[in-house]
C-alpha positions as a Markdown table, in Angstrom:
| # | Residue | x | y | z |
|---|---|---|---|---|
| 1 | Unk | 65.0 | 94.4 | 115.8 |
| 2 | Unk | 63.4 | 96.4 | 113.4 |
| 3 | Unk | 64.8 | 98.3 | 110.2 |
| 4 | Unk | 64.7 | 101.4 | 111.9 |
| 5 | Unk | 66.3 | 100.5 | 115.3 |
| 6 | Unk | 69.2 | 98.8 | 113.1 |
| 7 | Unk | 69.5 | 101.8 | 110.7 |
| 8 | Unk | 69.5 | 104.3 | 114.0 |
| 9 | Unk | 71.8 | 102.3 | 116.1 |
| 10 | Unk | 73.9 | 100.7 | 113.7 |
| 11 | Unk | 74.2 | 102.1 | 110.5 |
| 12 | Unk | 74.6 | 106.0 | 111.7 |
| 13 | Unk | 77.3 | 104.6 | 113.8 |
| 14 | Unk | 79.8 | 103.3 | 111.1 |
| 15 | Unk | 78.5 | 105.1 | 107.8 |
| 16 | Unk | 81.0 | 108.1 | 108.0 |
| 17 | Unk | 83.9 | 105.9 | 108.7 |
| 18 | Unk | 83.9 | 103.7 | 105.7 |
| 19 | Unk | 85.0 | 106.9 | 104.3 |
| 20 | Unk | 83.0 | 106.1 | 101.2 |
| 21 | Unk | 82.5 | 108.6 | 97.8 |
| 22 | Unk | 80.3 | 109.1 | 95.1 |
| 23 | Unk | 80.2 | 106.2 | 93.0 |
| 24 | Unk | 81.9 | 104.2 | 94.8 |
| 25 | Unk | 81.0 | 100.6 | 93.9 |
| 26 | Unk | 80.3 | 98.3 | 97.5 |
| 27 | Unk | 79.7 | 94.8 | 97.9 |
| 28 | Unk | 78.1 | 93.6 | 100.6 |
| 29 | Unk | 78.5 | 89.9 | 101.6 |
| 30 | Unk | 75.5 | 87.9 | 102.9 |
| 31 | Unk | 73.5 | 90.8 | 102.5 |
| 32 | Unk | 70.2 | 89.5 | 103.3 |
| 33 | Unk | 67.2 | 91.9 | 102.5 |
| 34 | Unk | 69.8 | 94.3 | 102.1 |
| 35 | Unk | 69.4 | 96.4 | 105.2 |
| 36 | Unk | 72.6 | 98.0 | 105.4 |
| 37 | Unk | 73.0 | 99.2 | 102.1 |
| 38 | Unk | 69.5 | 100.4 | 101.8 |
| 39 | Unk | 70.6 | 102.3 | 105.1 |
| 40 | Unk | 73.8 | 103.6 | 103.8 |
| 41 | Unk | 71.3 | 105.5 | 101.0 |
| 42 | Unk | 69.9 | 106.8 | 103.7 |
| 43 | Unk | 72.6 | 108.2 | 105.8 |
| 44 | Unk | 74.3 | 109.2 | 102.9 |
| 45 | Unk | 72.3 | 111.3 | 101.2 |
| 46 | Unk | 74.3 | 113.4 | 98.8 |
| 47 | Unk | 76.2 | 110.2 | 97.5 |
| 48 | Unk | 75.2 | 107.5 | 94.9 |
| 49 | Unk | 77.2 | 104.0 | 95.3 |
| 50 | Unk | 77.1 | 101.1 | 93.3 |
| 51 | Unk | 75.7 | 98.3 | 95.3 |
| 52 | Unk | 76.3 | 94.5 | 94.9 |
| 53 | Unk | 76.3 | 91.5 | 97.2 |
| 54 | Unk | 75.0 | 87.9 | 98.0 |
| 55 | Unk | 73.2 | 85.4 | 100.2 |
| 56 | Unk | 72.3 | 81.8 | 100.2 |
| 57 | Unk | 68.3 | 82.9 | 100.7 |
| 58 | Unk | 66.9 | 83.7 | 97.2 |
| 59 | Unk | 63.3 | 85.1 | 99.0 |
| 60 | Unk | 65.8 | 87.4 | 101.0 |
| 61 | Unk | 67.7 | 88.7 | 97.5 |
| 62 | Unk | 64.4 | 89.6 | 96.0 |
| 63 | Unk | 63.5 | 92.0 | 99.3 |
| 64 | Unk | 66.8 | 93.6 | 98.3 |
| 65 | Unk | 66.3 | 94.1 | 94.6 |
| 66 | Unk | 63.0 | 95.8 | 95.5 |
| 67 | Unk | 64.4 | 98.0 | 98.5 |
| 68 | Unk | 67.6 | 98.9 | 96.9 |
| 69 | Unk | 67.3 | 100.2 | 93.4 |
| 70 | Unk | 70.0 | 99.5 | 90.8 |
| 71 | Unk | 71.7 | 96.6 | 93.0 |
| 72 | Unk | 72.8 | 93.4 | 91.5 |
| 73 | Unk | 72.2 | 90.8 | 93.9 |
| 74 | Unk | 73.1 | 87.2 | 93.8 |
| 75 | Unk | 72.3 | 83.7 | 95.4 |
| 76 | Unk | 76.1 | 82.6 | 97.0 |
| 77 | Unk | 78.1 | 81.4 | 99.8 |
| 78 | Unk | 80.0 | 84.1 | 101.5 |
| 79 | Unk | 82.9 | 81.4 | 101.9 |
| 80 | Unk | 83.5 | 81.3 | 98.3 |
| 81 | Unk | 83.1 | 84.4 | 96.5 |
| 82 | Unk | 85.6 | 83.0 | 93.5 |
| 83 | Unk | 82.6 | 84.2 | 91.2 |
| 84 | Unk | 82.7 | 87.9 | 92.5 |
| 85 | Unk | 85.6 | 89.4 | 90.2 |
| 86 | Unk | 89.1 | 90.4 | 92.4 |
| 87 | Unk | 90.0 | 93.6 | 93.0 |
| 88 | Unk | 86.4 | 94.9 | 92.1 |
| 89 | Unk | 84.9 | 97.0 | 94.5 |
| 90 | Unk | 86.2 | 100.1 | 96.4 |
| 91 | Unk | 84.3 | 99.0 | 99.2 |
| 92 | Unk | 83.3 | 95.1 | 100.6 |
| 93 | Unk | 81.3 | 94.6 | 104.2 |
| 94 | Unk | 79.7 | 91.9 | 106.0 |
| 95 | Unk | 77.5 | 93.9 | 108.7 |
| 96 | Unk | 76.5 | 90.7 | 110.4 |
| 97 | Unk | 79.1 | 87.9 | 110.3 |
| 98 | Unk | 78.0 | 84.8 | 112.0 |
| 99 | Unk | 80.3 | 81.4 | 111.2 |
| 100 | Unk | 78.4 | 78.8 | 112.8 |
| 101 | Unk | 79.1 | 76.9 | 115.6 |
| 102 | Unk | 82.6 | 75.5 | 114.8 |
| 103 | Unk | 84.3 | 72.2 | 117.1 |
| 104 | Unk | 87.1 | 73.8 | 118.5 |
| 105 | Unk | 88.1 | 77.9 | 119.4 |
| 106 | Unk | 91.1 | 77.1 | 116.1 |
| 107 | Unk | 88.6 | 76.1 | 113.8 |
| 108 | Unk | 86.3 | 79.3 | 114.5 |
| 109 | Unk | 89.2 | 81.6 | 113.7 |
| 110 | Unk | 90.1 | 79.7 | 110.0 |
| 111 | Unk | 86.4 | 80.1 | 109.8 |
| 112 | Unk | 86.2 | 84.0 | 110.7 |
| 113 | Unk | 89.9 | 84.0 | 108.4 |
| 114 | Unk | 88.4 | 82.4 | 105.2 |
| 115 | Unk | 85.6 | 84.3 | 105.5 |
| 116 | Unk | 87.6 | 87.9 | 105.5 |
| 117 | Unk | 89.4 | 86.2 | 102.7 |
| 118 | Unk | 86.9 | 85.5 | 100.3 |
| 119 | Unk | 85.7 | 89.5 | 101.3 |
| 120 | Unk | 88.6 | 91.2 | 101.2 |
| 121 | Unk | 89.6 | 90.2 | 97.2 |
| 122 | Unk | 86.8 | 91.7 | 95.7 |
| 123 | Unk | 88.4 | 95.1 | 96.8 |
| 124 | Unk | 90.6 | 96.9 | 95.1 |
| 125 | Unk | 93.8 | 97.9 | 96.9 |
| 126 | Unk | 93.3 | 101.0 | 98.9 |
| 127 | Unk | 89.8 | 100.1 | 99.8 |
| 128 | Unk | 88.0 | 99.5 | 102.4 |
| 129 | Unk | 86.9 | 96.3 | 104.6 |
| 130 | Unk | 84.0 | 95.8 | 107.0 |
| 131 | Unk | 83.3 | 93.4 | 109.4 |
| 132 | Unk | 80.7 | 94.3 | 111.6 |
| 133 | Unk | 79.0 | 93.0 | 114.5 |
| 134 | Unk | 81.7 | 90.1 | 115.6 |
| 135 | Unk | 80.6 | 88.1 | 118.5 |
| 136 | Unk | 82.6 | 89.2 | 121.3 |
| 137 | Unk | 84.4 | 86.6 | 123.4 |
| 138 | Unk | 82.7 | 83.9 | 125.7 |
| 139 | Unk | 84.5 | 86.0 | 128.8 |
| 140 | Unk | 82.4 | 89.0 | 128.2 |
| 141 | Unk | 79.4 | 88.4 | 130.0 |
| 142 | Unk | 75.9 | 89.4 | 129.2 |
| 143 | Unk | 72.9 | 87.6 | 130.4 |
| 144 | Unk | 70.8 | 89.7 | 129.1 |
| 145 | Unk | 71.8 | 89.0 | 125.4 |
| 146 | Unk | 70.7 | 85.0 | 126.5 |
| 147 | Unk | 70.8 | 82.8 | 123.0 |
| 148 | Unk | 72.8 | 85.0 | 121.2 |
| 149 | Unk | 76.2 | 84.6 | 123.2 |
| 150 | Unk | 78.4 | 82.3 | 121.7 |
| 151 | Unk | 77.7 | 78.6 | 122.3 |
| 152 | Unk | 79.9 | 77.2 | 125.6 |
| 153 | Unk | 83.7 | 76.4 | 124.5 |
| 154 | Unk | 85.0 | 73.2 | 122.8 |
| 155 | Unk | 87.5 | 71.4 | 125.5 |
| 156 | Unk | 89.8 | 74.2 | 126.5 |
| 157 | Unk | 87.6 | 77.0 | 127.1 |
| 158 | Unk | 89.3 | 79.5 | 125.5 |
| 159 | Unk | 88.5 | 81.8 | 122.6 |
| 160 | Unk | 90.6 | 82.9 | 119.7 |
| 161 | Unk | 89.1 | 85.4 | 118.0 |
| 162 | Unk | 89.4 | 88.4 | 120.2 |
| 163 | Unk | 90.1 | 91.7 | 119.3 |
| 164 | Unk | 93.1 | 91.9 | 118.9 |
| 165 | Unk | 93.1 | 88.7 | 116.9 |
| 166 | Unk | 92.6 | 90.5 | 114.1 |
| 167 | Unk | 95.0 | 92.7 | 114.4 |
| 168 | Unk | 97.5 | 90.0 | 114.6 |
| 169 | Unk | 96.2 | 88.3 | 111.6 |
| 170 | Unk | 96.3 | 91.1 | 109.2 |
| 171 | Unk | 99.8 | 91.9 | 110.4 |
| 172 | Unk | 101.4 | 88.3 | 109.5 |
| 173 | Unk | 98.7 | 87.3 | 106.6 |
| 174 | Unk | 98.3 | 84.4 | 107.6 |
| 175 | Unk | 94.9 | 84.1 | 106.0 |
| 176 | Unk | 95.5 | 86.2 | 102.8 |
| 177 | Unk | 93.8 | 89.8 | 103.2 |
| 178 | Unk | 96.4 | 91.8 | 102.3 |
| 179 | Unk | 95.2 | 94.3 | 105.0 |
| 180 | Unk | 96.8 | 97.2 | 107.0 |
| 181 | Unk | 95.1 | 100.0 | 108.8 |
| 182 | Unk | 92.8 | 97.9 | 111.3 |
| 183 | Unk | 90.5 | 99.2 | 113.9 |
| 184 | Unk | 88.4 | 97.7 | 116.0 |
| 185 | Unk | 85.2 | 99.5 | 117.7 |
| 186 | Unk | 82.3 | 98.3 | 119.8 |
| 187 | Unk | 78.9 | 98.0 | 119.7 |
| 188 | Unk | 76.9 | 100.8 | 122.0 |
| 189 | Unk | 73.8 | 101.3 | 120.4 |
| 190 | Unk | 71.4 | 99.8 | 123.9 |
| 191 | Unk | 69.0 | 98.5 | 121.7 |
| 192 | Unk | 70.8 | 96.4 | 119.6 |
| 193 | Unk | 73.6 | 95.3 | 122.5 |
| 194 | Unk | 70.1 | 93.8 | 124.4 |
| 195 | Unk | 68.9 | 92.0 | 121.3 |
| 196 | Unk | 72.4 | 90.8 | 120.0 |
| 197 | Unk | 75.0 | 90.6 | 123.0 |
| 198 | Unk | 78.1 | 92.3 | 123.1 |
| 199 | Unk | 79.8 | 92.4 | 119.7 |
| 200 | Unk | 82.8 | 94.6 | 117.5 |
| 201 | Unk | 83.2 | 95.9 | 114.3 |
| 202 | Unk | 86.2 | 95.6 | 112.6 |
| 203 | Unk | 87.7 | 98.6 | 109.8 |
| 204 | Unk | 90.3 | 97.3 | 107.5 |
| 205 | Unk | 91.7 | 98.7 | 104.1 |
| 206 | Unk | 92.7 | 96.6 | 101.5 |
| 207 | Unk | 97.1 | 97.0 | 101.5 |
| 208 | Unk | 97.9 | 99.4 | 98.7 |
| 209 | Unk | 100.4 | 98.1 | 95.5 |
| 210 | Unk | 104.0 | 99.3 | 95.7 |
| 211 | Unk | 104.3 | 101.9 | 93.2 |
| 212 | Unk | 106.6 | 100.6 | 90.3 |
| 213 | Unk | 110.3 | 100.9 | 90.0 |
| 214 | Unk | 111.3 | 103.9 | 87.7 |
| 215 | Unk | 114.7 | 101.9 | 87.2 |
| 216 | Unk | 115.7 | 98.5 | 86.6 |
| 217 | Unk | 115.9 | 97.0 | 89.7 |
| 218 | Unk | 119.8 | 96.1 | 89.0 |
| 219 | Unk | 120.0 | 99.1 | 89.7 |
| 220 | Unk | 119.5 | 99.1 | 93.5 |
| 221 | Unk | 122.7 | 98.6 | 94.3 |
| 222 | Unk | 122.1 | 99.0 | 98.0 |
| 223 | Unk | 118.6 | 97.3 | 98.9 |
| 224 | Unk | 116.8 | 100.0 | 99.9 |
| 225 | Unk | 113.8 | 99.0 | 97.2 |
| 226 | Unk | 112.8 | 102.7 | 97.5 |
């Protein structure tokens, strides 16, 4: 697709709802020639963000140094982001995720889970998390999309990573986002949908830090931990 296609039937569709203000600092992992953020510029207009991010393709980095002024951009797994400083950003998105063709449906979700992980720490609590463009399950059929549906199933047939997968895995953890507040919404732009096959984005926000006790905590006789 091209850069405008993406920016019209992509970007416009989730800019507003990353709820993002002026200098707000984002990261964006594998961001490739830095697409999305140089379209987030765009469609936000009266803003200025700090922009930062990676990718394993050094000729992609320096397309994104030239088309995104300011941003610091850096050659790097998006599975381990243990350089990228925790708690960092007020914003961290992926707008493409792909994990590679893993052996079994299990094995794709610790894949999709470490890869939230290693996103989600660079933000600071309160902030916001992006996953966009998530492969939809083998079930939902589109010939049109041809190679980019998900390879056929490991023995089983069955996916894991569904929607409401990662609901469930904020809710209990189990990979170590420390996110609350997720959504999940699809793809429509036409274009795009015939070029990629069906996919989802996914809205999280980084779970904010009690407030602290104004008492010693002896003093909560009951439990209530209010």
């Amino acid at each position: 697709v091209s850069y405008r296609q993406y920016v019209d039937g992509f970007v416009a569709a989730v800019a507003d709802e990353l709820n993002l203000k002026d200098g707000d600092a984002v990261f964006e992992s594998a961001v490739g020639e830095g697409w999305f953020l140089r379209g987030l510029a765009e469609r936000l207009p009266t803003i200025s963000l700090r922009a930062a991010g990676n990718d394993v393709l050094e000729s992609a980095l320096e397309v994104a140094r030239r088309d995104v002024p300011g941003g610091v951009f850096c050659v790097g797994d998006s599975k381990n982001l243990t350089w990228v400083p925790a708690a960092t950003f007020d914003a961290a998105v992926c707008a493409y995720v792909e994990v590679g063709t893993a052996a079994t449906p299990e094995a794709e979700a610790d894949a999709y889970g470490s890869w939230t992980r290693e996103l989600a720490r660079t933000v600071k609590p309160g902030g916001r998390i992006f996953v966009g463009n998530v492969q939809a399950p083998r079930a939902t059929e589109d010939a049109a999309a041809g190679l980019y549906l998900k390879p056929p199933a490991a023995a089983g047939g069955r996916d894991v990573v569904d929607e409401a997968w990662w609901r469930d895995a904020a809710a209990s953890d189990e990979y170590g986002w420390d996110a609350e507040d997720v959504r999940v919404a699809p793809l429509t732009d036409a274009t795009l949908l015939d070029a990629w096959g069906p996919r989802y984005h996914v809205f999280m926000r980084r779970r904010r830090k009690k407030a602290e006790r104004k008492w010693p905590s002896w003093q909560d006789e009951y439990g209530w931990d209010a």
